[in-house]
N, C-alpha and C positions, 0 to 999 in steps of 0.2 A: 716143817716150819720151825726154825729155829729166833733163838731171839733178837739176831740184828731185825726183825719185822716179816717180811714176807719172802723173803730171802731164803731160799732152803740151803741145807750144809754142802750141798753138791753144787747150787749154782755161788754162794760162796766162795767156796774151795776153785771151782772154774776161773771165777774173777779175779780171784788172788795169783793165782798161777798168770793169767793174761797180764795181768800190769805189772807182775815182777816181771816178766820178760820184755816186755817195752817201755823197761825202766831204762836199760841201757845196759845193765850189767851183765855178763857173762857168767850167765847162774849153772855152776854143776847139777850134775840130777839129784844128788841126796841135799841139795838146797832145797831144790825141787819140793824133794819129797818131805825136809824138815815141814815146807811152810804146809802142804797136804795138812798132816800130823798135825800142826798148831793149829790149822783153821779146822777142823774138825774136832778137837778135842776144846776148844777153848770160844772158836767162834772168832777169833780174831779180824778185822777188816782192815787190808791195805786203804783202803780208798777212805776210807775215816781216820787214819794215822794211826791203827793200833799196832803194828812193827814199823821196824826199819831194818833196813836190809846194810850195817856196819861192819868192814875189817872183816869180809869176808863170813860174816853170819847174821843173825836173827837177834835183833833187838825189842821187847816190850815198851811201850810208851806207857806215861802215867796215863795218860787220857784212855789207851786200851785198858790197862787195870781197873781204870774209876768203872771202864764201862761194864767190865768182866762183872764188877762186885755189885753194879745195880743188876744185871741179868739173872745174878742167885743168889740176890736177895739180903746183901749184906745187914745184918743189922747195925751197924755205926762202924765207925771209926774216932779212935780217943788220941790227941797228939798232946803232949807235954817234952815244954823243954827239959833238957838236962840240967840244969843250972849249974851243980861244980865241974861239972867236964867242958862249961861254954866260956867262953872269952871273949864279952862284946866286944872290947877294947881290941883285937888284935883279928878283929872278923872271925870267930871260930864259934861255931853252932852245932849243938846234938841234940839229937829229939828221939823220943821211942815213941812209936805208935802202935795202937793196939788195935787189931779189928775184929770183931763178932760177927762170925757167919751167922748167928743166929742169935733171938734172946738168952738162949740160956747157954751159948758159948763163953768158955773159959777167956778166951782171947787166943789169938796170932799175934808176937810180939815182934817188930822188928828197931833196929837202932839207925839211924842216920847222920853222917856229918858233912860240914862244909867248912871250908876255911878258903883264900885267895890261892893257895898251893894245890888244891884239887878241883879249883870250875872252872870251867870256859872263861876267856876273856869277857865274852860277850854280855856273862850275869854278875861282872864284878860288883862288888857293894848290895847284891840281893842274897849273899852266904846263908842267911836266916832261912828263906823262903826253901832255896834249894836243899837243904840240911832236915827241913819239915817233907819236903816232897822225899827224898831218899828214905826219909822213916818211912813213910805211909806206903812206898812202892816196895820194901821189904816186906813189909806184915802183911801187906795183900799177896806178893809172891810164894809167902810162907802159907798163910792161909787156901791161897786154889792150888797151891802145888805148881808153881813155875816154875822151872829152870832157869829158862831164861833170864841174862840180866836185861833191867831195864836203863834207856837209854841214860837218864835220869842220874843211873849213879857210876856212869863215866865220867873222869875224871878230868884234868883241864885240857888234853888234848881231844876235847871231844869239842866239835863245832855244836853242839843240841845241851837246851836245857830244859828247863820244867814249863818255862812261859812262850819260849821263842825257839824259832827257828834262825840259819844260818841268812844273814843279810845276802841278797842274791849281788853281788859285785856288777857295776854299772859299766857298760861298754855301747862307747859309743859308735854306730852305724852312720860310715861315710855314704851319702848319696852313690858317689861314684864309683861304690865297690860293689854294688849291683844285689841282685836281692840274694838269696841265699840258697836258691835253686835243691827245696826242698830239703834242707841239712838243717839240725839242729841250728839256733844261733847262740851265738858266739856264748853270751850271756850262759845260756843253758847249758851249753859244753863245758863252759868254765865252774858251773856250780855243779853240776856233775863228778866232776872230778874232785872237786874238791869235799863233797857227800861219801864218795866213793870208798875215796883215799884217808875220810876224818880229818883233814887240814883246818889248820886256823884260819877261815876267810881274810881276815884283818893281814893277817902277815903273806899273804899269798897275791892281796893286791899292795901291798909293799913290796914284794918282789915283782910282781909285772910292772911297777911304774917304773921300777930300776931297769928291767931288762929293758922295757919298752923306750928309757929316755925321756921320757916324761914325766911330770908332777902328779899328774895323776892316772889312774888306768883309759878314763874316757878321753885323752887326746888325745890316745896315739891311732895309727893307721890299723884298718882291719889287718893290712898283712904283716903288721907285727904281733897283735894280738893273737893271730892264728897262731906263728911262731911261737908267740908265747907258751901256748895253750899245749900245741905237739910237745913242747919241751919240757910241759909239768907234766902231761902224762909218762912221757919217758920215765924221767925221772921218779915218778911216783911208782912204777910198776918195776922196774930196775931197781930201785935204791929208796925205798920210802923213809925208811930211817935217816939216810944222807940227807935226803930233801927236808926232814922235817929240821933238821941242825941248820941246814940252812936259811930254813923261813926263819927259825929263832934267832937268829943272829938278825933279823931285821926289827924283833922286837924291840932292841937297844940303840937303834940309832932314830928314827924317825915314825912318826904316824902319818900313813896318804888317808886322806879325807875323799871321799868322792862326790 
């Protein structure tokens, strides 16, 4: 019995292995074997969001950390701004957080920052929040002994941050294009990819409204969307670098709303 509940390390470790592999990914065996290792040494649960599976490895989430540190027993965690290292004025935020495995620990010290030049699009104007979450996900990686980076303190090309996930891109389904004859749809292939690959959501449906001819992603026809879709994975799997120069080049011209 371990401590996700009634859960043993073996049917854990089972579950975890089954839903990486009907994630979609193309998981090598020493992926495999990474997450093995992680969920048995740490406990971690895909199915609760304590990794993610990014750029080809193993990511910790804050929420798996929080959970790691209630399962053994953290006794607190202390967060204090930096103050001369911070810049309200220009969004730049530092925090060191301290965590005590126990009462009579020394502390685990870790440092965290945030500014507009290192977060997602997607937590612009939250710098503070995310800058406190990077402390407290280092003092606790320092503290249990993780490796792993947490998703948390990827930088702006990261669709993930401390509160949210990647908005899932809206596509709309023509009556007349019939049902989906057991395949992913359209929606989940596109968010897939774009999970996969780390893309900026926002600029990925800026370029499908451009490919597609439309204003926005949900009026175009399923068979340009499909089109779309084969085209970003090429792309992303051939040239992910190319691809990503070219989502940013849609950062400066226009925003599609959906």
């Amino acid at each position: 019995m371990n401590a996700q509940g009634s859960i043993s390390s073996k049917s854990l470790t089972n579950e975890n292995v089954r839903l990486a592999r009907a994630s979609g990914h193309e998981l090598p065996r020493v992926v495999i074997r990474q997450l093995k290792v992680l969920t048995h040494g740490y406990g971690f649960s895909l199915a609760l969001g304590d990794m993610l599976y990014l750029q080809g490895g193993w990511y910790v989430t804050h929420a798996g950390l929080l959970r790691l540190a209630t399962r053994k027993g953290c006794a607190g965690i202390l967060v204090e701004q930096i103050g001369e290292a911070s810049d309200p004025g220009s969004a730049r935020w530092v925090f060191r957080a301290t965590v005590f495995k126990s009462p009579s620990s020394r502390g685990f010290v870790g440092y965290g920052d945030a500014d507009p030049s290192n977060v997602s699009s997607q937590v612009r104007g939250a710098e503070m929040r995310v800058a406190e979450t990077r402390a407290v996900n280092r003092a606790l990686r320092k503290a249990y002994g993780i490796g792993l980076c947490s998703v948390e303190e990827l930088g702006s090309r990261s669709e993930y941050s401390s509160s949210m996930k990647a908005p899932e891109p809206s596509v709309k389904h023509h009556p007349s294009n019939g049902a989906d004859n057991g395949q992913p749809r359209l929606r989940d292939r596109l968010c897939l990819l774009i999970r996969q690959y780390n893309l900026d959501p926002s600029l990925v449906k800026a370029y499908a409204a451009d490919f597609c001819g439309t204003e926005t992603l949900s009026g175009a026809s399923r068979e340009l969307v499909e089109s779309f879709i084969s085209r970003l994975a090429k792309l992303a799997k051939e040239n992910r670098d190319g691809l990503v120069c070219k989502l940013n080049s849609y950062a400066r011209t226009r925003e599609v709303t959906l």
